[in-house]
C-alpha positions, 0 to 999 in steps of 0.5 A: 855500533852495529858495524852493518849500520856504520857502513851504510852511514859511511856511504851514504854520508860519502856519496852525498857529499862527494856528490854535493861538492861536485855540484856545489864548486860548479856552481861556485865557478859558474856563480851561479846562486839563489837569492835567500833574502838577499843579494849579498851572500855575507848578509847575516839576514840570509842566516834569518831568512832561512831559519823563519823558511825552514820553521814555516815550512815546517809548520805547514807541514805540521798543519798538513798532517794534523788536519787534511785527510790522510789522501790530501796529506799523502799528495802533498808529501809526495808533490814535495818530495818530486819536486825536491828530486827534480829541482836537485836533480838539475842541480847535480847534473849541471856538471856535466853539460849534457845539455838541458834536454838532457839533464831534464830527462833523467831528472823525469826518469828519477820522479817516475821512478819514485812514483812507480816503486814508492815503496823501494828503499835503496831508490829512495836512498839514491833519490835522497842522495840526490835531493840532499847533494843539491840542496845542501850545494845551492845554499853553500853556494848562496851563503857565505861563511859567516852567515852559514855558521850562524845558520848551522848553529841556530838550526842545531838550536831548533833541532834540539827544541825540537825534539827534546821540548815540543816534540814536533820533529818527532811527529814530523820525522814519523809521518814521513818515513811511514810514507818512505820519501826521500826526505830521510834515509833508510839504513835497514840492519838485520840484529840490533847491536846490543842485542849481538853483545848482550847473547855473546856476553850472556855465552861467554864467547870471545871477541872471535866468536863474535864472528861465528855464523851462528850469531847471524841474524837468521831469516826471521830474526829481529831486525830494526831500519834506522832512519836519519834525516836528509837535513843532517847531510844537507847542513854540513854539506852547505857549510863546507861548500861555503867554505869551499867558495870562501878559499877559492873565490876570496883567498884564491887557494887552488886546487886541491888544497882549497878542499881541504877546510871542507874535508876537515868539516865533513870528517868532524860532522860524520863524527857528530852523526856517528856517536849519535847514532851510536848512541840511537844504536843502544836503544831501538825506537829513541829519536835524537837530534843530530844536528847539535853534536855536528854543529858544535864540532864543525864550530870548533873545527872552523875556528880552528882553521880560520886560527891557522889562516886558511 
């Protein structure tokens, strides 16, 4: 893989992550969470309930795009992401009890912000760090861990229908990173990867040369921007606080070891997204699901540790 693209991954994926759980395990022992379709968290109805959300939303975004006026289109987009950015914004701040005026004014500073520099890729990143880490800790904190995994695998399943048969997640995906909102996050690289293996296998160079300046992408060279959906952060990130609740609240583990079942299902998902983009890496303008090759490991890694007794 384009190491340039590895990095950015790793730190976006860690960011997110360290950020959701710092908001989700506050919202766990504040109790605080939302009521997706029921008020028991165990209710495998809430698993149901947040797939049919997740398709009617979905489908009205489709709707949007395929038939209101490019302006009406754009609006609604871009009221949605601020919305995101604001809600998740109070989420994430929580923490820190700096109050509610507080908390409120910063979440503002960050919808300006995308308002006035809509088109600046590392304060989209930021506000999708943002928006994931507190979706993906409110759901973890609302669903217990049964119901989540049968979420995570039924979504894996939509994801992959998706793209692979109606091809309505390729739509949507283009629509909205033409838009640059902060529903996908931008790893920008200079020189596709293949194409830096391809030039130092046709010249016969070494793995040292490799490094040599002169294989640098130049200014005006190729270049390529990657996208990959904030939904395949917010996913494991959900899962692994549930879990998270599931060893502090039910098993009564303390902390730190009570994190480490979320840590082991983290390192497996950033492993599932790695050998998808990877594989993305090898051919510019593919769109692959991630979701599938994550949720399989996260699977296998969760029975695994209930099988170990945590």
């Amino acid at each position: 893989m384009n190491k340039q693209l590895l990095a950015q991954l790793f730190l976006l994926f860690i960011l997110t992550q360290a950020l959701g759980l710092f908001a989700g395990n506050y919202l766990l022992e504040q109790g605080i969470r939302t009521t997706i379709v029921s008020d028991n968290p165990e209710g495998m109805e809430n698993a149901l309930g947040l797939i049919i959300w997740i398709l009617f939303i979905t489908a009205v975004l489709l709707i949007v795009i395929k038939f209101a006026p490019e302006k009406l289109a754009a609006l609604i987009f871009k009221a949605m992401e601020l919305l995101a950015i604001f809600g998740s914004g109070i989420i994430v701040t929580m923490p820190l009890n700096m109050g509610d005026l507080a908390s409120i004014l910063i979440c503002l500073a960050l919808v300006s912000s995308r308002i006035i520099w809509k088109e600046n890729v590392l304060l989209r990143n930021i506000t999708s760090i943002i928006a994931a880490a507190g979706a993906g800790a409110l759901i973890g904190a609302s669903i217990g861990t049964t119901p989540l995994l049968v979420f995570v695998l039924l979504i894996a399943a939509y994801d992959f229908i998706a793209v692979f048969r109606t091809g309505h997640m390729v739509t949507l995906a283009k629509s909205l990173t033409k838009k640059n909102l902060s529903f996908t996050y931008a790893m920008p690289t200079s020189l596709h990867s293949t194409e830096i293996e391809k030039n130092d296998i046709a010249k016969g160079q070494s793995q040292a040369d490799r490094r040599s300046p002169s294989l640098l992408p130049r200014e005006g060279g190729k270049g390529h921007q990657y996208e990959l959906g904030t939904g395949d952060m917010v996913v494991p990130l959900a899962f692994a606080v549930s879990v998270l609740g599931e060893a502090t609240k039910i098993k009564f583990i303390p902390m730190p070891f009570a994190l480490l079942p979320s840590l082991a299902i983290l390192a497996v998902s950033l492993a599932g997204i790695s050998f998808t983009l990877h594989y993305v890496s090898l051919e510019k303008g593919r769109v692959l699901p991630a979701l599938p090759v994550q949720a399989m490991l996260m699977a296998i890694v969760f029975c695994a540790i209930k099988f170990a007794g945590f």
